[in-house]
N, CA, C and O atoms as CSV, one atom per row, in Angstrom:
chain,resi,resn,atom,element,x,y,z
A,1,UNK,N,N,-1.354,-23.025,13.750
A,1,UNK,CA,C,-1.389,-21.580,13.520
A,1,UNK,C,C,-1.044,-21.295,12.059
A,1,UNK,O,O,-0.123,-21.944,11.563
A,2,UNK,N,N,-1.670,-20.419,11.344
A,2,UNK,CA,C,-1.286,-20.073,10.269
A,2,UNK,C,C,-0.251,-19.453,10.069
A,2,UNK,O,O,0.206,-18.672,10.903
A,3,UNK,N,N,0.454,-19.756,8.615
A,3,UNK,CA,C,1.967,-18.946,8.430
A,3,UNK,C,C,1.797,-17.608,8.519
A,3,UNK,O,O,2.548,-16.812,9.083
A,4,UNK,N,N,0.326,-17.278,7.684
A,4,UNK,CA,C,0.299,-16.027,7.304
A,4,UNK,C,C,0.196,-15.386,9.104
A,4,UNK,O,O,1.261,-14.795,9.281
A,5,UNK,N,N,-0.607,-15.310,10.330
A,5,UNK,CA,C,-0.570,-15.081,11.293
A,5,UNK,C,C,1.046,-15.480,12.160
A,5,UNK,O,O,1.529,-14.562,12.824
A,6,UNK,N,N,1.706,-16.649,12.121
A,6,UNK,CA,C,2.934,-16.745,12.473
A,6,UNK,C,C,4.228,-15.779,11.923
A,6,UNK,O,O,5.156,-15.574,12.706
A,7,UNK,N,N,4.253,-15.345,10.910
A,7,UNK,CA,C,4.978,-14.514,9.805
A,7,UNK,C,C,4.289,-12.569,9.718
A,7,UNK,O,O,4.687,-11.568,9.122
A,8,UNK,N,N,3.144,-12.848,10.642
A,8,UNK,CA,C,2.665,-11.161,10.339
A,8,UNK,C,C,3.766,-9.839,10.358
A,8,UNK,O,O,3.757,-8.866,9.603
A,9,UNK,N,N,4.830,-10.175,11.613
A,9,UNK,CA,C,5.484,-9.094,11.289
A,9,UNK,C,C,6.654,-8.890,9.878
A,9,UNK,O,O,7.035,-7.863,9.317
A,10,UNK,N,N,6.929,-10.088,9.678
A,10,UNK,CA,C,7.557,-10.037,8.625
A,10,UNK,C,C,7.024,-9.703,7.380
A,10,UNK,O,O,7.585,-9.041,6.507
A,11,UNK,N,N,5.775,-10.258,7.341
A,11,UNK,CA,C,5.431,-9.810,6.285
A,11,UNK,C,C,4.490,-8.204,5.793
A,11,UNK,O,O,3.982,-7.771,4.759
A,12,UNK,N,N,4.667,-7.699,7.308
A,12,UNK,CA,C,4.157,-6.091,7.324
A,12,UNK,C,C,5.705,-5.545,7.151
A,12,UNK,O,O,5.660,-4.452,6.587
A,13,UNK,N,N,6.943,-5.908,7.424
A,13,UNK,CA,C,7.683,-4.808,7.271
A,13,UNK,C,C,8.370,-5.165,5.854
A,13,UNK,O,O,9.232,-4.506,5.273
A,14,UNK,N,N,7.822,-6.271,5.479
A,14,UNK,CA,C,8.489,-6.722,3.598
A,14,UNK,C,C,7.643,-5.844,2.921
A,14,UNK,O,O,8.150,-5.206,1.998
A,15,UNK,N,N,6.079,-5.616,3.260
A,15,UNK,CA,C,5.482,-4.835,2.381
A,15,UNK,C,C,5.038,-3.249,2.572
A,15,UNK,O,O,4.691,-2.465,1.688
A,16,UNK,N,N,5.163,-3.006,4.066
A,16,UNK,CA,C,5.755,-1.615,4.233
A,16,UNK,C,C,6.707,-1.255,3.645
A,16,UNK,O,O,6.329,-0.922,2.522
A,17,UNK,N,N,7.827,-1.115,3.757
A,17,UNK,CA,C,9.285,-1.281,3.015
A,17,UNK,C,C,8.874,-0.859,1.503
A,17,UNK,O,O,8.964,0.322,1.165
A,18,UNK,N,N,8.570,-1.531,0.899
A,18,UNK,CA,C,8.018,-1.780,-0.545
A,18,UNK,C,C,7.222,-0.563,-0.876
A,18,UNK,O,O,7.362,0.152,-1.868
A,19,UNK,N,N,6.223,-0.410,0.263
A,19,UNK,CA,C,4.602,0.646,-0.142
A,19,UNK,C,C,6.052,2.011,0.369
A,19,UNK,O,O,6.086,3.077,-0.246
A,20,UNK,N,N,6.487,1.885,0.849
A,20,UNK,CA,C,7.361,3.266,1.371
A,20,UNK,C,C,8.385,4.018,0.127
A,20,UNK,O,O,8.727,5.186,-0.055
A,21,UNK,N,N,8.665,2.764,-0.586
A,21,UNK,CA,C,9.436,3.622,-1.554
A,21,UNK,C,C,8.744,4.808,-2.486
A,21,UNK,O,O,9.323,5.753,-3.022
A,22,UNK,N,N,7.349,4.481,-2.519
A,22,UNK,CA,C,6.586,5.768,-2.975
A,22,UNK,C,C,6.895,7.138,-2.792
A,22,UNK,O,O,6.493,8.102,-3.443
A,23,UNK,N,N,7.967,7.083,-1.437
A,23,UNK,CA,C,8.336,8.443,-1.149
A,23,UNK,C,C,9.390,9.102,-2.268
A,23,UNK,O,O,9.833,10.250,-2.299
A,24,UNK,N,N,9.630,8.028,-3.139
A,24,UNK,CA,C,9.984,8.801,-4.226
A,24,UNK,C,C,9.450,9.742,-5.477
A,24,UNK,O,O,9.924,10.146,-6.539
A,25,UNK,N,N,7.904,9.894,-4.596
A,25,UNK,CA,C,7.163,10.901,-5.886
A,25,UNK,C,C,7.500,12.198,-4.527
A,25,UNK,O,O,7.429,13.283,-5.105
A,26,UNK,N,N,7.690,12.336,-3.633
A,26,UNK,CA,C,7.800,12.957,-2.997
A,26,UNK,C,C,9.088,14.067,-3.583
A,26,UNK,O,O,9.092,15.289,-3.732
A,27,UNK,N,N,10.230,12.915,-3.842
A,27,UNK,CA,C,11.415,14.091,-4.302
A,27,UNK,C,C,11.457,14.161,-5.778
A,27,UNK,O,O,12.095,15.072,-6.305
A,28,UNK,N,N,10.794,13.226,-6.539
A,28,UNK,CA,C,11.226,13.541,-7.920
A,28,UNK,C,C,9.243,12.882,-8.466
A,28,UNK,O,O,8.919,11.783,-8.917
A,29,UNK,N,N,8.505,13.902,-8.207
A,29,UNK,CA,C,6.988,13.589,-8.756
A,29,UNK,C,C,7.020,13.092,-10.435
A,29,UNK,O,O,6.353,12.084,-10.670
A,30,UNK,N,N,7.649,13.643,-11.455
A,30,UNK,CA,C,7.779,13.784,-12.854
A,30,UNK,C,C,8.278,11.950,-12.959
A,30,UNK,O,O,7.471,11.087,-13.304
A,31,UNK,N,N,9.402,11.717,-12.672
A,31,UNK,CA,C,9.908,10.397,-12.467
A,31,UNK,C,C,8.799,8.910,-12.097
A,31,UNK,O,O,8.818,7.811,-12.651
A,32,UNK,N,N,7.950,9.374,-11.032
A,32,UNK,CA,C,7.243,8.270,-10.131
A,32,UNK,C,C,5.822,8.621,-10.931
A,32,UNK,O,O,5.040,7.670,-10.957
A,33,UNK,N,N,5.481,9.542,-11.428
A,33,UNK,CA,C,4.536,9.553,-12.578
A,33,UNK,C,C,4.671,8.367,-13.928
A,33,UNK,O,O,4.085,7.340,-14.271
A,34,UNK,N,N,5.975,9.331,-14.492
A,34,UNK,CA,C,6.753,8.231,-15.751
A,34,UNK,C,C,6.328,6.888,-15.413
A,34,UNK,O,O,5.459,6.178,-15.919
A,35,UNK,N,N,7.144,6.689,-14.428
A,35,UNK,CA,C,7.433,5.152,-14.107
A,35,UNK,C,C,6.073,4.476,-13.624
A,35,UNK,O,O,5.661,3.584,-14.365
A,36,UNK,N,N,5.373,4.743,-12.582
A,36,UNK,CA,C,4.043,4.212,-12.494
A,36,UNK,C,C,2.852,4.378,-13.371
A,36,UNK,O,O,1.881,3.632,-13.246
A,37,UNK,N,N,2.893,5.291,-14.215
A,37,UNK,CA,C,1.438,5.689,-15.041
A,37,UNK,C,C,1.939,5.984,-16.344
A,37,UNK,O,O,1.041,6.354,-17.100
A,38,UNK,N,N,3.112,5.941,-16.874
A,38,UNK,CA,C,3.509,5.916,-18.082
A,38,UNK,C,C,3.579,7.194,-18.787
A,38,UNK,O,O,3.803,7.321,-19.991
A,39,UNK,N,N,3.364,8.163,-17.915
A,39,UNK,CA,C,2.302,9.773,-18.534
A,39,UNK,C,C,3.131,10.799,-17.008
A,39,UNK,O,O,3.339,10.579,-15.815
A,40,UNK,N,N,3.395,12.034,-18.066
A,40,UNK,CA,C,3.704,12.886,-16.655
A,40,UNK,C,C,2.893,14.171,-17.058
A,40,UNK,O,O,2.321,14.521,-18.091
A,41,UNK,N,N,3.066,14.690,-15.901
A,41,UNK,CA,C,1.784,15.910,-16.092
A,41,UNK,C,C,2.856,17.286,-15.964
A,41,UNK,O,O,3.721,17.218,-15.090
A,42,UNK,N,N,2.791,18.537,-16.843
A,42,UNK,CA,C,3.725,19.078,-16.695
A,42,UNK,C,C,3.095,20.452,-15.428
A,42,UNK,O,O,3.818,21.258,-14.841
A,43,UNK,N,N,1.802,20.346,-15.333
A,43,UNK,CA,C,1.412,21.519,-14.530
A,43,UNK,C,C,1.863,21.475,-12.887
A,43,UNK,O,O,2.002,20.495,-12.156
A,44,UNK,N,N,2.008,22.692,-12.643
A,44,UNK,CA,C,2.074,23.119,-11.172
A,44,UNK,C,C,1.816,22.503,-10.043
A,44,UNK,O,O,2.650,22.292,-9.162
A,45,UNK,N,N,0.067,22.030,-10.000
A,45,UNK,CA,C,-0.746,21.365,-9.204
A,45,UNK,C,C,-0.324,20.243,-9.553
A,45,UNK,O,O,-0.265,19.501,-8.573
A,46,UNK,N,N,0.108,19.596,-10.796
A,46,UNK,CA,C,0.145,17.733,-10.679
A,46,UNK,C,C,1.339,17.334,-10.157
A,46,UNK,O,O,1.559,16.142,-9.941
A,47,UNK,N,N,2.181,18.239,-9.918
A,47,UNK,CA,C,3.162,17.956,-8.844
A,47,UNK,C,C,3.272,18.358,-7.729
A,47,UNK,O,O,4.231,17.985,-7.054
A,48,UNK,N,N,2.402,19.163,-7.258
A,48,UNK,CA,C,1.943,18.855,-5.706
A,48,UNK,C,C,1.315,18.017,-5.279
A,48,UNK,O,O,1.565,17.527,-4.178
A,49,UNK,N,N,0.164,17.562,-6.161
A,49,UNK,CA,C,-0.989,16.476,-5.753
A,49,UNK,C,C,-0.274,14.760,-5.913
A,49,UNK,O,O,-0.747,13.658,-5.635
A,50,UNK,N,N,1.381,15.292,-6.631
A,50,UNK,CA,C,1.895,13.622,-7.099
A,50,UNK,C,C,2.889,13.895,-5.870
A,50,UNK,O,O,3.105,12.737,-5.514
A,51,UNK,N,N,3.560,14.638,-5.082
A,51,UNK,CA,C,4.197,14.648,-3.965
A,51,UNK,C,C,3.961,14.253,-3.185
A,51,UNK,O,O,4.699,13.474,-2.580
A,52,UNK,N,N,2.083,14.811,-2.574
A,52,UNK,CA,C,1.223,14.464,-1.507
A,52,UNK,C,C,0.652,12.989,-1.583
A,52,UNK,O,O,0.467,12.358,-0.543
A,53,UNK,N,N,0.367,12.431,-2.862
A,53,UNK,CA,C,0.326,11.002,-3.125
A,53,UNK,C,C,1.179,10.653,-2.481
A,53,UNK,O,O,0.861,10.485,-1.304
A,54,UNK,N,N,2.514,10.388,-2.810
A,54,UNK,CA,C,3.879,10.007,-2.613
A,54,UNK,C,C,3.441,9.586,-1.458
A,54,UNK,O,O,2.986,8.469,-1.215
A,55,UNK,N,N,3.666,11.086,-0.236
A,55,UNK,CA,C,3.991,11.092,1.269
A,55,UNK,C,C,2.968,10.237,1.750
A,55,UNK,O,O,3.380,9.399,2.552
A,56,UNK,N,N,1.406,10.191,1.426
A,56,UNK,CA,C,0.514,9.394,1.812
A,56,UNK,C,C,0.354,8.062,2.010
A,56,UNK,O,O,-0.090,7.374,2.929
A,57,UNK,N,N,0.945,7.798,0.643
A,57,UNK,CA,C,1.363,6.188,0.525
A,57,UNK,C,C,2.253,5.471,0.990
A,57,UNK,O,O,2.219,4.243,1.066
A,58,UNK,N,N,3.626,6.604,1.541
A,58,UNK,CA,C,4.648,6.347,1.684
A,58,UNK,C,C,4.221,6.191,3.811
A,58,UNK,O,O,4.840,5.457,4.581
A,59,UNK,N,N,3.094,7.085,4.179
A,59,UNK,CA,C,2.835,7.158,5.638
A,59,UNK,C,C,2.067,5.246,5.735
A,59,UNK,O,O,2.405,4.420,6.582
A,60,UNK,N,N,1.238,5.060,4.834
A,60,UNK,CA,C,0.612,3.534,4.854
A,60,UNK,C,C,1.849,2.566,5.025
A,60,UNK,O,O,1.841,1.831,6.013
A,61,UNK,N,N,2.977,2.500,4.091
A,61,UNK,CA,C,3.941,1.924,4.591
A,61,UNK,C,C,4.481,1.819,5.611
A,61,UNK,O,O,4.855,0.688,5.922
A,62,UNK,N,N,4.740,2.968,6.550
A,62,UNK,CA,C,5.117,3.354,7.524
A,62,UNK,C,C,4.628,2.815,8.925
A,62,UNK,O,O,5.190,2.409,9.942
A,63,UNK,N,N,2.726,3.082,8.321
A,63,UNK,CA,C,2.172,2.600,9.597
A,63,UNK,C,C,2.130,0.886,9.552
A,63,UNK,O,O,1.853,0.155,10.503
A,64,UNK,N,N,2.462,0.501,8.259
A,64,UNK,CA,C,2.707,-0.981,8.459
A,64,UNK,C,C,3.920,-1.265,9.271
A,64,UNK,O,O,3.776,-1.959,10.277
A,65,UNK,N,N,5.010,-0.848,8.978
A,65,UNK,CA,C,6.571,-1.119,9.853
A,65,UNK,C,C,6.049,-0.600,11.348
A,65,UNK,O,O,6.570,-1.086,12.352
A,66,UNK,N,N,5.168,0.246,11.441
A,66,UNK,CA,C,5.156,0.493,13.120
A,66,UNK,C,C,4.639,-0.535,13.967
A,66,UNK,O,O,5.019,-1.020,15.032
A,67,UNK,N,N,3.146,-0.843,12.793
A,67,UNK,CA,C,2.370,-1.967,13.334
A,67,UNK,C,C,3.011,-3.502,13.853
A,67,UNK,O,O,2.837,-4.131,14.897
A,68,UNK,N,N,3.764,-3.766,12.719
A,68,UNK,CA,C,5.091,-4.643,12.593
A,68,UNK,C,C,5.531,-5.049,13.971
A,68,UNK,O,O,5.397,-6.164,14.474
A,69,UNK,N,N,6.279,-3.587,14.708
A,69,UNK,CA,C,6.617,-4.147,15.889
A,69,UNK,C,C,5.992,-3.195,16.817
A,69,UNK,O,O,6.608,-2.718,17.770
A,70,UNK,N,N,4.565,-2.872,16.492
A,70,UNK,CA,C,3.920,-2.682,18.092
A,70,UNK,C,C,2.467,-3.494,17.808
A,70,UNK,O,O,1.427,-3.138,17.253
A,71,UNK,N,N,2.877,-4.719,18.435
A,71,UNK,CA,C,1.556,-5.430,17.782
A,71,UNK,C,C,-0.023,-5.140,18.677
A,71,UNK,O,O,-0.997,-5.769,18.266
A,72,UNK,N,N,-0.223,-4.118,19.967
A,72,UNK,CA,C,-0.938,-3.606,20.512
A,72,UNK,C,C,-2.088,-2.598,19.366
A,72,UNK,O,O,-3.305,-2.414,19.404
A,73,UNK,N,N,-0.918,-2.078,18.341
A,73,UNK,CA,C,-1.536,-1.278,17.276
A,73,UNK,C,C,-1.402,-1.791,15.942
A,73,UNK,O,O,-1.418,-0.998,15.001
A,74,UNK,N,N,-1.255,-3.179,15.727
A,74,UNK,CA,C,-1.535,-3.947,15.020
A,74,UNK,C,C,-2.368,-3.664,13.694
A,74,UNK,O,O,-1.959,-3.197,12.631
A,75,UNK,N,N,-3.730,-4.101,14.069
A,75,UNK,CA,C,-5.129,-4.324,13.765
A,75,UNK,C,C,-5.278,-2.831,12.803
A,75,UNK,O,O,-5.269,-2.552,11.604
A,76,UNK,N,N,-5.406,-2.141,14.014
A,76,UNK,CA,C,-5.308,-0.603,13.543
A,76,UNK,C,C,-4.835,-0.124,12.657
A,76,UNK,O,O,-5.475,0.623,11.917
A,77,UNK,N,N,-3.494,-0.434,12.462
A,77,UNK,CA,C,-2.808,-0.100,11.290
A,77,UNK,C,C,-3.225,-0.916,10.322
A,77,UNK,O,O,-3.743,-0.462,9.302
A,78,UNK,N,N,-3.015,-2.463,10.563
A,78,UNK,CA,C,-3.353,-3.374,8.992
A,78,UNK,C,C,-5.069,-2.957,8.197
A,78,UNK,O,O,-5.349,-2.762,7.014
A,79,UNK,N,N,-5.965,-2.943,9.469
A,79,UNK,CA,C,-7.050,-1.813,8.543
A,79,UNK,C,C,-7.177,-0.838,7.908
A,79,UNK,O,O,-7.827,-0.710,6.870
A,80,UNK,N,N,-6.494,0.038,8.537
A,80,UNK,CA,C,-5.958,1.460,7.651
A,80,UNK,C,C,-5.487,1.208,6.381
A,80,UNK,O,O,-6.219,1.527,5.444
A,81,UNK,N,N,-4.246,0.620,6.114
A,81,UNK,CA,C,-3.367,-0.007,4.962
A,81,UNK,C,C,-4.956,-0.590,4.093
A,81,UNK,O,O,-5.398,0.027,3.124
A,82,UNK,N,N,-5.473,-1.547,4.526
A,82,UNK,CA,C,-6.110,-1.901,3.401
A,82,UNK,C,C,-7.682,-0.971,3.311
A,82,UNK,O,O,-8.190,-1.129,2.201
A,83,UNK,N,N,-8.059,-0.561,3.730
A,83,UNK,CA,C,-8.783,0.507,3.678
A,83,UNK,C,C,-8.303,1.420,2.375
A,83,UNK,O,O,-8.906,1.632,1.323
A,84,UNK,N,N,-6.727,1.982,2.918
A,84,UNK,CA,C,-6.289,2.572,2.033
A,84,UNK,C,C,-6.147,2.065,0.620
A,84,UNK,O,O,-6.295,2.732,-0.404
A,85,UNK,N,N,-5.787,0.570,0.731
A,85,UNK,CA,C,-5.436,-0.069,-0.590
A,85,UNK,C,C,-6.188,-0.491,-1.524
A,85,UNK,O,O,-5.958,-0.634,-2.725
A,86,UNK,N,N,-7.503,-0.770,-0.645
A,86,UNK,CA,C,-8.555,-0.974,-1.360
A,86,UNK,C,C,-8.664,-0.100,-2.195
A,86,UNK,O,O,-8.227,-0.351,-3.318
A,87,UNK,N,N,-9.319,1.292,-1.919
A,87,UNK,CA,C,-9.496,2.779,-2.319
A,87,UNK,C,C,-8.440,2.925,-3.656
A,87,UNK,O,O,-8.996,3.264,-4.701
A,88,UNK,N,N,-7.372,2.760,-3.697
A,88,UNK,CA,C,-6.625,2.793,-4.894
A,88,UNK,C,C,-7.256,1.817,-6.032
A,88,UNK,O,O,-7.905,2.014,-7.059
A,89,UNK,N,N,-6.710,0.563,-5.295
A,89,UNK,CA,C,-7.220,-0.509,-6.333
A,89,UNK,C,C,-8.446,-0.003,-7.184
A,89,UNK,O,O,-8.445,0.208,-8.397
A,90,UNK,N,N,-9.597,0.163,-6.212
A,90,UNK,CA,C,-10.703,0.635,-6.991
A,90,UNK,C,C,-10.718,1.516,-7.994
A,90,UNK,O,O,-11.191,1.318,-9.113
A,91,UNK,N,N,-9.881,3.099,-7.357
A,91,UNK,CA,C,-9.744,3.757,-8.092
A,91,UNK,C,C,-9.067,4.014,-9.369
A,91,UNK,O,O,-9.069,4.907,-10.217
A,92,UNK,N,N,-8.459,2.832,-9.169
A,92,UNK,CA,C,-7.421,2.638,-10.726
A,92,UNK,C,C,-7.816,1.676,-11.149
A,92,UNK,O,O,-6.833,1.151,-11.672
A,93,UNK,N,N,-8.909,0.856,-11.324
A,93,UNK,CA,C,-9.532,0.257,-12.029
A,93,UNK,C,C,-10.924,1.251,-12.218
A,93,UNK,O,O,-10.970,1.377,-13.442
A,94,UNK,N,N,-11.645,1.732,-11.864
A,94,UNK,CA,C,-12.463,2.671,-12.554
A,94,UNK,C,C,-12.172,3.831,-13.425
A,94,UNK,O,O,-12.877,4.145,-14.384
A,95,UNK,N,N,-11.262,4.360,-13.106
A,95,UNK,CA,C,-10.341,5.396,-13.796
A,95,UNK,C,C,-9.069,5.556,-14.373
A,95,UNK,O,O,-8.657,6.446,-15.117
A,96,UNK,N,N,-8.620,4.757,-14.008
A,96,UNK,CA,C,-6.812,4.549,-14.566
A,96,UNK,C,C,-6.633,3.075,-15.431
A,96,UNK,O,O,-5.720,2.254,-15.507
A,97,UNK,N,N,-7.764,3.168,-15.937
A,97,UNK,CA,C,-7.586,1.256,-17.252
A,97,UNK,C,C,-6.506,2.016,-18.465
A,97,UNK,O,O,-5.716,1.337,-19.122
A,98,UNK,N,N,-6.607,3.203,-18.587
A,98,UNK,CA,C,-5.673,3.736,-19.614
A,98,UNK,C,C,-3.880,3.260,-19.195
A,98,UNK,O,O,-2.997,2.986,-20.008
A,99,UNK,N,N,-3.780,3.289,-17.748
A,99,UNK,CA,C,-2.770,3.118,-17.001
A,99,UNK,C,C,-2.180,1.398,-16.419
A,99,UNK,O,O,-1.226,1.035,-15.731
A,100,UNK,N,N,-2.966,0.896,-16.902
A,100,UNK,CA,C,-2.656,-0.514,-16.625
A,100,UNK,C,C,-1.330,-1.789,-17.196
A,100,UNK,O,O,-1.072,-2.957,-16.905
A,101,UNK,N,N,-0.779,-0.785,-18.105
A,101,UNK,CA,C,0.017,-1.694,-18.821
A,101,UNK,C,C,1.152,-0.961,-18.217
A,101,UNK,O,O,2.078,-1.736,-18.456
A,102,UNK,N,N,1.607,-0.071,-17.656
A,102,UNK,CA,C,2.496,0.110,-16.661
A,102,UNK,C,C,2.310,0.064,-15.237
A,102,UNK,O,O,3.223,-0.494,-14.629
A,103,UNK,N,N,1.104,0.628,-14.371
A,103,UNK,CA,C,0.573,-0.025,-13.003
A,103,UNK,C,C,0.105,-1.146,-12.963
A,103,UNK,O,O,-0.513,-1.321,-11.913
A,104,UNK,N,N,0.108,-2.103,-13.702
A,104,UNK,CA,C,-0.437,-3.712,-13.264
A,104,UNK,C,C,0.740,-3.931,-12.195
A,104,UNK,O,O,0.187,-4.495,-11.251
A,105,UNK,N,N,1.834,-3.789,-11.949
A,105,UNK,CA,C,3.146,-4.864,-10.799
A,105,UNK,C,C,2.334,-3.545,-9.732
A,105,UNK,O,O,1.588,-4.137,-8.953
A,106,UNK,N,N,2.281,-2.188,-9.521
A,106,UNK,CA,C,1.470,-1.903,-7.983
A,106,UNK,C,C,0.370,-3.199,-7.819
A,106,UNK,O,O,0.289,-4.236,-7.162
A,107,UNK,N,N,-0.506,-2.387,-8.953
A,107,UNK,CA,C,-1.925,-3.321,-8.585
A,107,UNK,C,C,-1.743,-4.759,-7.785
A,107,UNK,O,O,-2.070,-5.068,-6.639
A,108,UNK,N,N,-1.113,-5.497,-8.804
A,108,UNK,CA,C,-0.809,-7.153,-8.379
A,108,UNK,C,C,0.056,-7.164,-6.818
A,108,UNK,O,O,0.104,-8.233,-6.210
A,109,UNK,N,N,0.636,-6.082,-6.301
A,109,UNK,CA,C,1.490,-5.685,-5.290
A,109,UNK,C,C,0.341,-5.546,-4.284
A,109,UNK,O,O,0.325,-6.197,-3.240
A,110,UNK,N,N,-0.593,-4.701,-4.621
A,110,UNK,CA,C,-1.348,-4.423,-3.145
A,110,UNK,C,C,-2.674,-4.980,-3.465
A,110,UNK,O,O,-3.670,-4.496,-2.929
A,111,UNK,N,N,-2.771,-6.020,-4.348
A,111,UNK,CA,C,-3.634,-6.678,-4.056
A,111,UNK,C,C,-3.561,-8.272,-3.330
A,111,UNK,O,O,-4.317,-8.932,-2.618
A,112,UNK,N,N,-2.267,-8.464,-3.916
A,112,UNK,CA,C,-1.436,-9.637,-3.211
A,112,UNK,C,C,-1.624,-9.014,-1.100
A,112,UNK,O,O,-1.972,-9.633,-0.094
A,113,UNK,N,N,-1.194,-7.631,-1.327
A,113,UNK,CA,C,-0.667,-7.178,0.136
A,113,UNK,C,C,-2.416,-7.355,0.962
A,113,UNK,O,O,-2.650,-7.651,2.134
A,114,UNK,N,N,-3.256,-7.095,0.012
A,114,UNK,CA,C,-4.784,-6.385,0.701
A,114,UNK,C,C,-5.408,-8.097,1.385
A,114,UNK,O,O,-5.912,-8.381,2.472
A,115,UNK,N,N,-5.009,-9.125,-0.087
A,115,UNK,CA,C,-5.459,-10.416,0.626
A,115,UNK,C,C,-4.740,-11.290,1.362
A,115,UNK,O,O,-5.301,-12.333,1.697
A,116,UNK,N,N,-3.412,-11.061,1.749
A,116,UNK,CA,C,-2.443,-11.208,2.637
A,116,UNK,C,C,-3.000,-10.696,4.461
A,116,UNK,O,O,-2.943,-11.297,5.534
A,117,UNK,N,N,-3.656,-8.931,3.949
A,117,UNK,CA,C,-3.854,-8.693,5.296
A,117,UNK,C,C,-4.876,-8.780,5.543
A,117,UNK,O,O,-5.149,-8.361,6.668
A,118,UNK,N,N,-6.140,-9.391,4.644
A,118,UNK,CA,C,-7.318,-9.662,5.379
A,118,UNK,C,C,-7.808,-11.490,5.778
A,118,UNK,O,O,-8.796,-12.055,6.248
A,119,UNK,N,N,-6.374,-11.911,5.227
A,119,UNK,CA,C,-6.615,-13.484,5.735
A,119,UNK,C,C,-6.079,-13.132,7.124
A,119,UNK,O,O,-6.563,-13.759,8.066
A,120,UNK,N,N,-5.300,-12.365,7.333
A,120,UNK,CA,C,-4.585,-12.285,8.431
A,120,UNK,C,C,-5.740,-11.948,9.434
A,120,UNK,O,O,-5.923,-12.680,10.407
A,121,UNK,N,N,-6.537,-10.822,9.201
A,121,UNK,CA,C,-7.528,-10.164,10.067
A,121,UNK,C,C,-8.911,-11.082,10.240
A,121,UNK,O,O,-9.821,-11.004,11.066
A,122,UNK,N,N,-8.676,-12.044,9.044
A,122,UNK,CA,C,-10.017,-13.316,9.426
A,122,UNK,C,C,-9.261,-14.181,10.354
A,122,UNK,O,O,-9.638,-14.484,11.486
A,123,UNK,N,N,-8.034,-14.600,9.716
A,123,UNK,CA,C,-7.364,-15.742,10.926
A,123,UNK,C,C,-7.102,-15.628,12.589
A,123,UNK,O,O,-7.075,-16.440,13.513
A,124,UNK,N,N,-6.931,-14.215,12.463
A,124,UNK,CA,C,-6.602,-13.815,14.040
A,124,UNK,C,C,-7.802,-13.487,14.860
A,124,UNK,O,O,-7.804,-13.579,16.087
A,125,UNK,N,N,-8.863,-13.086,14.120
A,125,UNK,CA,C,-10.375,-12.996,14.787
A,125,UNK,C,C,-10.756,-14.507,15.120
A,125,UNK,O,O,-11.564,-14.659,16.036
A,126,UNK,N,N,-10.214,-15.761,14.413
A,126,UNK,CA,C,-10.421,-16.762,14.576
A,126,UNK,C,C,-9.843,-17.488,15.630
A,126,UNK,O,O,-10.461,-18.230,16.394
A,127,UNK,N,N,-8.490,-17.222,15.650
A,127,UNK,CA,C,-7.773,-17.520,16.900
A,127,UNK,C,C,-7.777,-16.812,17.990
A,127,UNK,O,O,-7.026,-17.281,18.845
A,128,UNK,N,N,-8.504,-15.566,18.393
A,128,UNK,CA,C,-8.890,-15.158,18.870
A,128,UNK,C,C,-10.144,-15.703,20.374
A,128,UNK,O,O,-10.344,-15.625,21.586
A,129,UNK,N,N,-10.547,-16.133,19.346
A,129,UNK,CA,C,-12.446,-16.993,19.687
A,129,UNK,C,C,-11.977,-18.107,20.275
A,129,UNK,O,O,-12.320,-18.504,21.388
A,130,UNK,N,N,-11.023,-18.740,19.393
A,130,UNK,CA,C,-10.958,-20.504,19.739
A,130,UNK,C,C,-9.915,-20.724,20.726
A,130,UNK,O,O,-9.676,-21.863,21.129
């Protein structure tokens, strides 16, 4: 059996955990701007839209720790997460290269996390079959 499949819950609630602290654009948006994108936005809307980031990213974490220990909703969740993670990645490499010399440790974070959970979702379709 693979580690990565033997270790799944552990390693959904090490990187839930992690994707959850995002909920800190939630209470301090100006801060989790700074710190992830190097740049803060002083208008109205970019701190609602950096709050709602926050909570969003911070719910992907979330549904990883649920998935964690309800492994019935497993699957479900680890697709979602990288669905979701993908979608960033992309999007901050098409649009956010200005932003890379402070978001490279996310990037390398959920891209480490995205091929973590799709060996997982090839290995278990595999053990699945066999």
């Amino acid at each position: 059996m693979s580690i990565i499949v033997k270790n799944i819950k552990w390693i959904m609630l090490f990187s839930g955990v992690v994707t959850c602290t995002t909920f800190s654009a939630v209470v301090n948006p100006q801060d989790a701007l700074l710190t992830m994108f190097g740049s803060n936005l002083e208008e109205p809307l970019a701190n609602l839209i950096t709050r709602s980031w926050g909570f969003l990213i911070f719910l992907m974490g979330a549904l990883l720790i649920f998935g964690a220990f309800k492994p019935v909703f497993r699957m479900f969740c680890i697709i979602t997460v990288v669905i979701s993670k993908i979608g960033f990645l992309f999007l901050s490499l098409i649009y956010g290269l200005n932003y890379i010399g402070t978001l490279w440790i996310t990037l390398l974070f959920d891209t480490l996390v995205v091929l973590t959970l799709c060996f997982y979702i090839i290995s278990q379709k595999y053990y699945d079959e066999g």
